[in-house]
VOFI-631626 format. One record per residue: x, y, z of N, C-alpha, C in turn. Coordinates in steps of 0.02 Angstrom, whole numbers, plus 50000, padded with zeros to 5 digits. Atoms other than C-alpha are relative to their C-alpha. Layout:
BEGIN
XYZXYZXYZ;...
END
This chain:
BEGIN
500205005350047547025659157468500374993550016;499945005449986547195640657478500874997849957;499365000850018549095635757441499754992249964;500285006450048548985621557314500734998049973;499285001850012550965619057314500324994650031;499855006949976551015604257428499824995449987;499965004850015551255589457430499984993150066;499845005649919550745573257559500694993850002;499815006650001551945558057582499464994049972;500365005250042550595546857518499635002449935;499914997450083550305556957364500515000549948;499384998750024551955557357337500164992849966;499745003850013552215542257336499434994849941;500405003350054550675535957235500365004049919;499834997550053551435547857106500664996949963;499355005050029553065537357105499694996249954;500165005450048551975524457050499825001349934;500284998250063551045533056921500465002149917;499664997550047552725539156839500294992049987;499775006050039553225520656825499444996649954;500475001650020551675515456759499975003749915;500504994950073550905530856634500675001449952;499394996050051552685537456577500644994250029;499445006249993553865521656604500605002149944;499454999550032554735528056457500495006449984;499564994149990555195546256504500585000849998;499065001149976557075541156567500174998549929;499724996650051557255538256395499655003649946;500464994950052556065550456289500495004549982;499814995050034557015560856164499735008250035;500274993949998557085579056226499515002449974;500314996850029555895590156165499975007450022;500064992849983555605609456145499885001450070;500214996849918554575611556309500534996250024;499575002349946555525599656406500665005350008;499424994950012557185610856358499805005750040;500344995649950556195624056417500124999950071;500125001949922555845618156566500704998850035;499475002050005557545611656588500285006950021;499564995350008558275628156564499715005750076;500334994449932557005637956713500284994750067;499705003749954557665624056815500425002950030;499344996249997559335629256786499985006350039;499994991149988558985646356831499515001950046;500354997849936557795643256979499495004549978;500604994350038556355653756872499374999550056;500635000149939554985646656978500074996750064;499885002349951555995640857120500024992750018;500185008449999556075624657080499414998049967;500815003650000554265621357029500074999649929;500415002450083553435613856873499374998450047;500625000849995551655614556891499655001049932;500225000750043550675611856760498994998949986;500815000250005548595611356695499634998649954;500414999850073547405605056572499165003750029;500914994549999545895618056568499554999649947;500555000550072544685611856427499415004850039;500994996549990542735621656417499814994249995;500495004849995541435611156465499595001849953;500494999050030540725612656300499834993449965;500165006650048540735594856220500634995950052;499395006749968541745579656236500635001149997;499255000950027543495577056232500124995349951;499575005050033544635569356110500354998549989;499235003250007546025561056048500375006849998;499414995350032546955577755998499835002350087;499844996849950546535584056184500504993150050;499665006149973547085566356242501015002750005;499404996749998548815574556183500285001350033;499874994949958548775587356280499884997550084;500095001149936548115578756436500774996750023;499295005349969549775564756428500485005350016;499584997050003550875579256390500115003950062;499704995149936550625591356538499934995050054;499725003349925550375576956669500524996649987;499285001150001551895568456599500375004350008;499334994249953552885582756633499795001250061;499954999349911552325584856810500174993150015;499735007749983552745567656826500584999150008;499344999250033554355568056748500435006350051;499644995349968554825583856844499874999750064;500124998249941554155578957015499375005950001;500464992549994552805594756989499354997050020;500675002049993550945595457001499395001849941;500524998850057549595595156894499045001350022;500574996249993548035603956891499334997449954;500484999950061546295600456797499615007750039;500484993749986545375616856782499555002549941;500234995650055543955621656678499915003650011;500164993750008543595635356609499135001649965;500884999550017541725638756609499745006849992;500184993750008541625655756564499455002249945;500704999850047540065653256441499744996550013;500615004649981538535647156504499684997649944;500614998450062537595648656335500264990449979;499805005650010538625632656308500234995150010;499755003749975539125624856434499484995650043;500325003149973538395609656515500364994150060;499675003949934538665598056680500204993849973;500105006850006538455582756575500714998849937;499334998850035540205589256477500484998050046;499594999549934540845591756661500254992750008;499655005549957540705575156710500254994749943;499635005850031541105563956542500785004849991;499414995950017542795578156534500564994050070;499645001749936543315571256726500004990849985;499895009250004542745551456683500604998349945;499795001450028543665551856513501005003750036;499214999149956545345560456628500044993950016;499675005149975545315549356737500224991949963;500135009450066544985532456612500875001949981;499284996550026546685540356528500614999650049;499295000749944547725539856692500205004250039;499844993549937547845557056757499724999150059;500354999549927547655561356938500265007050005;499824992749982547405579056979500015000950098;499985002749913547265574157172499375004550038;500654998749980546265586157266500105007049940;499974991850025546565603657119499614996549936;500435000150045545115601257033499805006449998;500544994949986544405618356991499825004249955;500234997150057543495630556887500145007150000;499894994549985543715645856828499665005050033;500674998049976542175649856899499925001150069;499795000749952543015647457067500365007750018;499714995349969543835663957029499615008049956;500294993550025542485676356955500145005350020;499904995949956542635686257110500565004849967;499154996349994544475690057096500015002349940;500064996950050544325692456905499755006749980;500744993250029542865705756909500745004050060;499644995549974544255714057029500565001149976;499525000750059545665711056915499635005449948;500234994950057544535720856784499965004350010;499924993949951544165734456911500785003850019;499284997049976546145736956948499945003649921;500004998050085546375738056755499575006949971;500244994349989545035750856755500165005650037;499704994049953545795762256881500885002549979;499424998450030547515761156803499875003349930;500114997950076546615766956643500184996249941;499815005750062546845751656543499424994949984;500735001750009544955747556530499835003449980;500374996349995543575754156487499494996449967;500605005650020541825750956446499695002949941;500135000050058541175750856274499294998949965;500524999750024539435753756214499935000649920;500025000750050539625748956044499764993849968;500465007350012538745733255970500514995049972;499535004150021539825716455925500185002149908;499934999450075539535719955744500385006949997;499704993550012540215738055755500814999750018;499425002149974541875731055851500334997149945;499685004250052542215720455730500205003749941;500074997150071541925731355583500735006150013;499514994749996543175744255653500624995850050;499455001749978544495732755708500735000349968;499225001050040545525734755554500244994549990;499555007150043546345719955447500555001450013;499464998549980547955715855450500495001549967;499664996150023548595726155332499695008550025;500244992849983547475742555406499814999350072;500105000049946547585747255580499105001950033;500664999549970545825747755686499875008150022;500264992849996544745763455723499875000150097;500224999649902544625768555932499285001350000;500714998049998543035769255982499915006050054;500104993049983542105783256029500135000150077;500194999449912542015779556224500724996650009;499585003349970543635773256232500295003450049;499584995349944544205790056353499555002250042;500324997049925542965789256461500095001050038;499454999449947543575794456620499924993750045;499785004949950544055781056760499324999450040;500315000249954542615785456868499444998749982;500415002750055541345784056715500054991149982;499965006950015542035766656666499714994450090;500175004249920541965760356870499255000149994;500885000649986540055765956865499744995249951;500405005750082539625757456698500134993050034;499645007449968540665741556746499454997450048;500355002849931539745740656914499204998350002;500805000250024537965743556838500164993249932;499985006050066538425731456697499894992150060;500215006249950538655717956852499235001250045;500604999149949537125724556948499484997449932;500395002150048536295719056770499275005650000;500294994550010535675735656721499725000849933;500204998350078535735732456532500014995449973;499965006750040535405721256409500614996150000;499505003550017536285706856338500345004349937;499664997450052537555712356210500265007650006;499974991150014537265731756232500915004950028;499484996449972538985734656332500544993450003;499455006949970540735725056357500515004950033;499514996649965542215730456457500714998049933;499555003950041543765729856341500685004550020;499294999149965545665731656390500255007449926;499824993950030546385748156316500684999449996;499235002050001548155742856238500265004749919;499814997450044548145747356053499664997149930;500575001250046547065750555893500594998649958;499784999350051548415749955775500754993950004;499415005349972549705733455843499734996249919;499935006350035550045722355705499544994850024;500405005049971549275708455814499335002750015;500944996949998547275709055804499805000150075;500395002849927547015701955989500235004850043;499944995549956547915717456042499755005149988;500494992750015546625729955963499424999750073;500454997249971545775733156120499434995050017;500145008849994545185713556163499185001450032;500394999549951543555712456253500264994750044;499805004949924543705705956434499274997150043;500465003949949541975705356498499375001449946;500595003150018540255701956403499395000750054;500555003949961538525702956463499624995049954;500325004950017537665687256476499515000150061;500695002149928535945684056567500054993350003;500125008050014536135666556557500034994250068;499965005449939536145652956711500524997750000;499265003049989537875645856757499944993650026;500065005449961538025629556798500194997750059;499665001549916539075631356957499465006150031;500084993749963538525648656986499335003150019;500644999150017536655649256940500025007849961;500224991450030536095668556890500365006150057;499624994049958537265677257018500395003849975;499714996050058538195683956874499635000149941;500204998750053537665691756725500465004049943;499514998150053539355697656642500574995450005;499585007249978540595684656619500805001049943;499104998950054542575685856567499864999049954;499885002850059543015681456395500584995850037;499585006749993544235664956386500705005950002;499354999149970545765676056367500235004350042;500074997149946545325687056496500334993550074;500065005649960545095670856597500514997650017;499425004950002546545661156555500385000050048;499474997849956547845669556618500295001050067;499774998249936547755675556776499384992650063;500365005949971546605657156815500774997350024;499535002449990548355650956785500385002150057;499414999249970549355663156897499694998050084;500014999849925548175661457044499984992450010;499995007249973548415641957040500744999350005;499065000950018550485645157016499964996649954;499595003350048550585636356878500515002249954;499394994750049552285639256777500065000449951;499785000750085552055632556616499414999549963;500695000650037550465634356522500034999549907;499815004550084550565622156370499484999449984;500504999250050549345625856244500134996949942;499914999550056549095622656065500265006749928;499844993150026549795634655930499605002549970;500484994250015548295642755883499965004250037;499954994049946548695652556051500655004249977;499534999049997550155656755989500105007450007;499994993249978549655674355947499605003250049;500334996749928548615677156096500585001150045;499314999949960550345675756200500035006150009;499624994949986550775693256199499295003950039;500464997149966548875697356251500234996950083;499875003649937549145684056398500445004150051;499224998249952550845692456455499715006850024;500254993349987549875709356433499655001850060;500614999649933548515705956573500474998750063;499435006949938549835695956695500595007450025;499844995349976550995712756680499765004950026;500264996050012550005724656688499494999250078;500245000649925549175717556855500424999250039;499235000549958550935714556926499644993550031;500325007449964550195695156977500614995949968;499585007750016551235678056957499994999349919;499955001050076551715675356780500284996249977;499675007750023551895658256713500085000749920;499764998550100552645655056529499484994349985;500455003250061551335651056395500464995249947;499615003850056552205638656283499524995649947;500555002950039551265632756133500464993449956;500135006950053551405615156018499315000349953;500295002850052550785608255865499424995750033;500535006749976548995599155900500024995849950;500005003950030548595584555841499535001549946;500415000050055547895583655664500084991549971;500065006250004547325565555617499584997049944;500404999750072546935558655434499424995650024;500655002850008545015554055420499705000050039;500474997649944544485563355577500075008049996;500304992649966543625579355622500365001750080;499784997249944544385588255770499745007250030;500364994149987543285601155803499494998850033;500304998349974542265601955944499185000149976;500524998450070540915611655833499514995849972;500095004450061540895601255698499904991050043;500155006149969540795584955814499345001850007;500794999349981539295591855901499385001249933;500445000950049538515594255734499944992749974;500085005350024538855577955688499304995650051;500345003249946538015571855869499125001449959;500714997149970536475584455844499665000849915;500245001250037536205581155675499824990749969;500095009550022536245560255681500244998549948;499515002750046537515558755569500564990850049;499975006249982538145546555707499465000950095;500625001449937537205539855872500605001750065;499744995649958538065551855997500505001950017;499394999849983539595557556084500354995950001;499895005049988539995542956124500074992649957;499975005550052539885532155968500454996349958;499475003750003541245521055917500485003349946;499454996450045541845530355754500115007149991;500084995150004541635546255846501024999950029;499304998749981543705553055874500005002650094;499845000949924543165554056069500234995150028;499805003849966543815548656206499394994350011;500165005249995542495540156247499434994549939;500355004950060541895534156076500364993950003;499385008750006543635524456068499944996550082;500135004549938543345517656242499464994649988;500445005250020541795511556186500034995049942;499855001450031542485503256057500354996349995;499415003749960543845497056146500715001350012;499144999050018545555505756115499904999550091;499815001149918546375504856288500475008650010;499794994949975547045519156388500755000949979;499325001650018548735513056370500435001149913;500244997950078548585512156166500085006749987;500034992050040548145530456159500715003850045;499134997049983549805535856278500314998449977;499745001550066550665525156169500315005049965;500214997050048550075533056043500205010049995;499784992049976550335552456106500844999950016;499064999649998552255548756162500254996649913;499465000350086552765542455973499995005149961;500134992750017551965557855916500375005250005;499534994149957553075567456011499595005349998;500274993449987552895585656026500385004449944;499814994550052553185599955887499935005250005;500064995049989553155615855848499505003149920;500404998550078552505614155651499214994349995;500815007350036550655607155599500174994249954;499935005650065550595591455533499384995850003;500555005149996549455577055501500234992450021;499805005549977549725561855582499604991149962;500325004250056549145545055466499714995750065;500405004149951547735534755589500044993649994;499685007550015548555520355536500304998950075;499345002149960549975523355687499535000050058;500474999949940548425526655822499804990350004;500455006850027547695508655740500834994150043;499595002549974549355502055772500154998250052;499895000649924549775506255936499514995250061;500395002349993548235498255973499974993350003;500145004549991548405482855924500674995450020;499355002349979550245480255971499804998150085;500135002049947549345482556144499574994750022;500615007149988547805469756127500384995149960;499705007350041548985457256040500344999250073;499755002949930549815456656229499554997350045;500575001949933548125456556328499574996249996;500505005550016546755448856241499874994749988;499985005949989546225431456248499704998549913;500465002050045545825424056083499454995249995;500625002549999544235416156024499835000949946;500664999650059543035410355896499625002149976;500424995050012541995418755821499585000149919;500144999650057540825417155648499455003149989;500724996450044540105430555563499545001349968;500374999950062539495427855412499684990650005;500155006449990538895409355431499964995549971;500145004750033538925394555342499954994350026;500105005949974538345376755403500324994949961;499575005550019539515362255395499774994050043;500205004749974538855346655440500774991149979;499555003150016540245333355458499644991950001;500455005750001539385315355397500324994550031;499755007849996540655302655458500135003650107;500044999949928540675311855655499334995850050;500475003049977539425303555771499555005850045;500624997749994537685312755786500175002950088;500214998149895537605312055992500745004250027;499305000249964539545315456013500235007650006;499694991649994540215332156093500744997750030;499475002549957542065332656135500325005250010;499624995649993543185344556215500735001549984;499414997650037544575353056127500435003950034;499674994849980545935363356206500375004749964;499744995850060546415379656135500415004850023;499554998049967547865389256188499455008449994;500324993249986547075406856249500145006349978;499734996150038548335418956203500824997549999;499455004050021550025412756125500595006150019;499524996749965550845428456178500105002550070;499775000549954550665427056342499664992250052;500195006949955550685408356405499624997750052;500284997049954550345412856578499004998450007;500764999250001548495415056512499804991549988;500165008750012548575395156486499434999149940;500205003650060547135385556394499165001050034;500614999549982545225383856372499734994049977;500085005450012544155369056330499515004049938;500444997450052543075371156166499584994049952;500395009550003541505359356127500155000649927;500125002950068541655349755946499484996549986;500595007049988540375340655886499815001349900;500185002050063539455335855719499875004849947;500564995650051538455351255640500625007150031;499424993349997539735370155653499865003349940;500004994550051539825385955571500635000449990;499444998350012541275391855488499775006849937;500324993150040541245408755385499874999149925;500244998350053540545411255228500565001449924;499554999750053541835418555141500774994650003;499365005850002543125403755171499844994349962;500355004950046542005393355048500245003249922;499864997150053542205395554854499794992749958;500055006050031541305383554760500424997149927;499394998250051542525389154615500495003350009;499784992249945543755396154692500865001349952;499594995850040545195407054633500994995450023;499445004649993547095402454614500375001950061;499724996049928548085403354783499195001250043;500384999449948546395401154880500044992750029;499865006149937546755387455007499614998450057;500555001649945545255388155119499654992249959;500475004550029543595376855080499954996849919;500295000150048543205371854913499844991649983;500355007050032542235352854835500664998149978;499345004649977543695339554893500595005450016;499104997049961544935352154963499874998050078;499885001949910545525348755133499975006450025;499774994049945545755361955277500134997350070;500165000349933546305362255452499425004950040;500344994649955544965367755583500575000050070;499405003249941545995374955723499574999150054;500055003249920546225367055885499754992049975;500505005850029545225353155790500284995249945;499845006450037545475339755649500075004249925;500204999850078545695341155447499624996549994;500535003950004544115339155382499965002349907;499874999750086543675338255182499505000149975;500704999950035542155345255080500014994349937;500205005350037541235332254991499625002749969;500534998250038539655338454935499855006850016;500414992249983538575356854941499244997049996;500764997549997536745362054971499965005649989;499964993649999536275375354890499135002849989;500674996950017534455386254895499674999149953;500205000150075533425380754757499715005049967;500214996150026532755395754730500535005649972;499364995850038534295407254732500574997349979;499475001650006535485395954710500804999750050;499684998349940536525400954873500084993550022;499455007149949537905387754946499584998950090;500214999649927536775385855114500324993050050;500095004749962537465369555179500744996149976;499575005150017539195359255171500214993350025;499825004849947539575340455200500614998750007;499224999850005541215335755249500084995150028;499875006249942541995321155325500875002450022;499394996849961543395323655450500434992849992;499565008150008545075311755479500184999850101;500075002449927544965306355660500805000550026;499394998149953546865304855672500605006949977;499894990850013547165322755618499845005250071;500134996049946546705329155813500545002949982;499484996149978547615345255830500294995650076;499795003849940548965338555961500284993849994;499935006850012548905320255914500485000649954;499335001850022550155310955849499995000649935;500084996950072549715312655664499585004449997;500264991150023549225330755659500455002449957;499324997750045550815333055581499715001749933;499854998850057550095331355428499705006849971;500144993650028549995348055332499515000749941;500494994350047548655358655248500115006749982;499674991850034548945374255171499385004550050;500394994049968547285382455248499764998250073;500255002149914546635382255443499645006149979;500604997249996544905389555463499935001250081;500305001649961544015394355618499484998749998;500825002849996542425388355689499555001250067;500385001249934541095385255805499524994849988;500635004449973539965370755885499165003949961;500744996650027538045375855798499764998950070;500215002849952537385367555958500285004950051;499614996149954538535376756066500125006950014;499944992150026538655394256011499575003350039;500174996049985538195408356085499605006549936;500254996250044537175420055958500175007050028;499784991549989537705440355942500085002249958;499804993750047537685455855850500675004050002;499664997750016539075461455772500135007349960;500054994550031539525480055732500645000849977;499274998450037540945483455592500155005350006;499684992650027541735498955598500364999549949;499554997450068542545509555473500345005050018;499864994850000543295524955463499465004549980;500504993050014542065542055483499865003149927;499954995450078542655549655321500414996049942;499705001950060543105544455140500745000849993;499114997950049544715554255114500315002550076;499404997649962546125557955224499825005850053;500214993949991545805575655246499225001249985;500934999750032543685576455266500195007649987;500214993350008543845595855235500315000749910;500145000850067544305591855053499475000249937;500595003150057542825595054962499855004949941;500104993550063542055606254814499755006150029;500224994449974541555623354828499264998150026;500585001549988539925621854919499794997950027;499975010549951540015606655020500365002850061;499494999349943540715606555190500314991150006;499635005849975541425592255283499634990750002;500615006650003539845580755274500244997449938;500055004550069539965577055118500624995249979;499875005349993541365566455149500124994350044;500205006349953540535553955267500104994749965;499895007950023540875536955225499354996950033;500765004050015539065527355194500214994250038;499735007849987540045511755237500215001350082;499514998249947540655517855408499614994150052;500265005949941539605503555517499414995849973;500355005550048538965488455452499754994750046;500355001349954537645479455575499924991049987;500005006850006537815459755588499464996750047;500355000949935536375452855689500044992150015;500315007449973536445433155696500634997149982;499125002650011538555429955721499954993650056;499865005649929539075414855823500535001850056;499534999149977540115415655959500314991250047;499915006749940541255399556069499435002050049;500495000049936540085397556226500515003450043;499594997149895541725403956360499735006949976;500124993049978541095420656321499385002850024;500694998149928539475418956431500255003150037;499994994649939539485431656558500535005649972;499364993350034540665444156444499505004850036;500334994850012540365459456508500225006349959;500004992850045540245478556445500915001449999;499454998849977542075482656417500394994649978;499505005550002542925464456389500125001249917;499445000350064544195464656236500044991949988;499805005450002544335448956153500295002549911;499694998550070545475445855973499404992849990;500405004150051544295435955848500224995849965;499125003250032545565422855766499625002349934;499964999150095545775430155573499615005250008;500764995450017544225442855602500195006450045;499884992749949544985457155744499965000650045;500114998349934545025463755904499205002350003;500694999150009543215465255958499915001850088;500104996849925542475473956125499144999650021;500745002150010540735469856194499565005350020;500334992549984539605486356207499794999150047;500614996549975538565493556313499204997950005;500595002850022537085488156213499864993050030;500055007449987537345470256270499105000450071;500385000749961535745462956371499814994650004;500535004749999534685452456423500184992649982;499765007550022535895436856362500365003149948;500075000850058535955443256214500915006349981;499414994849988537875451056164500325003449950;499894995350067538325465256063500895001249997;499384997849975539995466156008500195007149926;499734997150042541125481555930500744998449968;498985001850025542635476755800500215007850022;499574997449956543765487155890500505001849938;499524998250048545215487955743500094992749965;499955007850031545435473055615500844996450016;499574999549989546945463955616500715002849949;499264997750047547955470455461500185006950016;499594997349956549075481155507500685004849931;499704995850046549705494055361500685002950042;499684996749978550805503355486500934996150016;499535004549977551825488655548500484999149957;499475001450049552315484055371500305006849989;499504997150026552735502055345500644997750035;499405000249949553955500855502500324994849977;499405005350007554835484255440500195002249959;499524998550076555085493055257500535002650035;499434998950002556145503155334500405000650042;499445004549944556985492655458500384997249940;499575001150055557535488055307500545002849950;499624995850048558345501455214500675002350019;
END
């Protein structure tokens, strides 16, 4: 078999880079459990030096943030330790697996930062050796094959206060189980009618060691394999010995494996093969998202939202489309750290991380949503003039842009108040405002709909030696607005996000109800006729811009034809931040 323990000089050295880059802050990252771990087989030469490591998702759906976790975590430790890292699925159910999982699983890796180099592989790569792995197991008398129906298995497995019942065929002899086995692969018998299952113990405390099944028939088409098999491992059949024939040493899971572990160790001894340590963590649990696979795909395949891929879906590549940045969600996974107890993590600190990173990158810009027309009466009709507007103030570098002014501009809707409340310092009949980059200008009169009554129209006259810049700009206003040119503007649809679910925890609900029922109605709110400055002609799919006062915003997919769709990305208030100063304070 193909040795997958080396390493080139120009892999090597791209990997330098990657550990300054993805994990820049390893050298100082607080220990953690695994690391210790790891640390300690070091010490003691366990695997000869090695850390190798693997993320093996099923190609059954998308990924997401909580696997995002798991992806930083095991290639930061091959990083961190010099090791290697592996992607390997595990495709051991056709019934559910699809190619079009395969390839957004490998786009949303790579988007993220991993590099598995050339050890891409499936488990599907090692049926062969498995179905002979099951065959040893059978000849040692620690198989056997089981003609009992799923429902009958189950029913006599015993709870876990009453040990499980053996089944009738469990002593078949060795030479009985080999024939069955072999006719079960020659696809002799139905689906369901037979499984192979490991012969350990009906009466273990632990359920996964009553006598596990290992192999399944399935007639089903494979996506690597087509119909050349028709009985197919189970996952913790699979797992294990996927891991030992790639060497890997440390197989970091979530702790819902936790009690599978002693099955894992069971198969791994018991074949006398390579035996890497299972080490489990806390996954991520994240208030006002679903993390379930499952329960996503129901959301997809019932049009609760518009696909995998949809901005307030908790995928990877919902938030891509959306705009979080790669960087953002590692972030985001190293503050997290790593545990050993469940918790819930508040989607405030994801929101955060987020925008701590587009407050460094993104260029700001204009932008009006809601619209209101301001016509300024004392500017001159024909006159356009160019404004300069600093780009992004936290990083200079990005310098300046020009931005047309002129007579007729939108400015938003809600910065008006024809009565307006105490402590409101925007618009209101004779208040002043600054526009930025631009002049103080001062409502005079309104227009409003004669039929509904609706503010549709404001006049204003500006003060000429109020240029932002100029020598009397100095003088102060309590409110600065943004704006845009009417003439100038770029027209676009705007999509608001929200949060998916009402409450914290969506699995909060009454008896009766599942998780739907707390969708949030409000979760995307469709703007079709926003302005935008003109520099963002030619935006394409992908560009991040901050909105001054209104959010980080990202321009879809959807965009066409001229015409440009953007997604708010995260607004700019920022709950998390203030917690962190309270108690910088205390």
């Amino acid at each position: 078999m193909k040795s997958h323990n080396t390493e080139s000089g120009n892999s090597k050295m791209k990997k330098e880079k990657e550990v300054a880059s993805m994990n820049k802050n390893e050298s100082t990252r607080p220990s953690d459990f695994i690391r210790e771990i790891i640390d300690e087989d070091l010490r003691t030469n366990k695997y000869g030096g090695r850390v190798h490591t693997r993320f093996p998702p099923e190609p059954n759906g998308y990924l997401h943030v909580g696997h995002a976790k798991s992806i930083c975590l095991n290639y930061g430790i091959a990083l961190q330790y010099g090791g290697l890292f592996n992607l390997r699925f595990d495709d051991t159910n056709p019934s559910k697996e699809e190619i079009e999982y395969v390839k957004s699983i490998i786009e949303d890796i790579r988007w993220l930062g991993a590099d598995w180099d050339d050890r891409l592989f499936y488990a599907s790569d090692y049926f062969e050796q498995l179905y002979d792995y099951a065959v040893q197991l059978i000849k040692k008398g620690k198989a056997y094959v089981d003609d009992q129906s799923a429902d009958e298995i189950r029913e006599t497995r015993g709870t876990l206060t009453e040990p499980g019942k053996e089944s009738p065929y469990r002593n078949r002899s060795v030479e009985e189980n080999l024939d069955l086995f072999g006719r079960m692969r020659a696809g002799e018998f139905g689906d369901g009618s037979r499984v192979l299952r490991a012969k350990i113990d009906m009466a273990s405390g632990n359920l996964n060691m009553r006598d596990p099944v290992m192999y399944r028939i399935l007639k089903a088409t494979h996506h690597r394999t087509g119909d050349k098999w028709c009985i197919y491992p189970m996952y913790d059949f699979a797992h294990g010995q996927s891991d030992s024939i790639e060497g890997i040493t440390h197989s970091i899971c979530t702790l819902e494996f936790e009690d599978h572990r002693p099955l894992y160790d069971w198969y791994l001894n018991e074949l006398g093969i390579h035996h890497p340590q299972q080490i489990e963590f806390a996954r991520l649990n994240l208030s006002c998202t679903i993390m379930s696979k499952r329960k996503l795909l129901q959301l997809v395949e019932e049009g609760h939202v518009n696909g995998w891929d949809d901005p307030r879906m908790p995928t990877i590549s919902g938030l891509r489309r959306r705009g979080y940045t790669p960087e953002s969600i590692r972030t985001f996974c190293d503050r997290i750290g790593v545990a050993k107890r469940d918790s819930v993590v508040d989607i405030a600190l994801l929101e955060h991380c987020l925008r701590e990173d587009l407050n460094k990158r993104t260029q700001r810009v204009m932008a009006v949503l809601r619209p209101l027309r301001v016509v300024i009466d004392n500017y001159p009709e024909d006159q356009t003039e160019e404004l300069e507007a600093v780009n992004n103030p936290e990083d200079p570098s990005t310098g300046t842009r020009k931005v047309p002014f002129s007579r007729v501009l939108y400015v938003e809707r809600d910065d008006f108040r024809e009565d307006p409340p105490k402590k409101f310092f925007r618009l209101a009949p004779g208040r002043e405002v600054r526009l930025k980059h631009a002049y103080i200008i001062k409502c005079e009169s309104i227009v409003k709909d004669e039929k509904t009554g609706e503010v549709v129209e404001l006049h204003c006259t500006y003060d000429p030696q109020t240029k932002s810049g100029g020598a009397k700009a100095a003088r102060k206003v309590k409110g600065t607005l943004h704006w845009v040119s009417a003439s100038h503007a770029l027209e676009a649809e705007v999509r608001l996000y929200d949060h998916l679910f009402v409450k914290a925890n969506p699995e909060d609900v009454e008896e009766g109800s599942d998780f739907k029922a707390n969708l949030n109605p409000n979760s995307l709110e469709t703007l079709a006729s926003c302005w935008i400055e003109p520099n963002l002609t030619g935006a394409k799919s992908g560009d991040r811009y901050q909105f001054l006062r209104l959010g980080y915003f990202c321009v879809d997919p959807d965009s066409s034809n001229g015409k440009l769709v953007f997604n708010r990305t995260v607004s700019l208030y920022d709950t998390w931040a203030k917690i962190e100063k309270a108690q910088r304070k205390r």
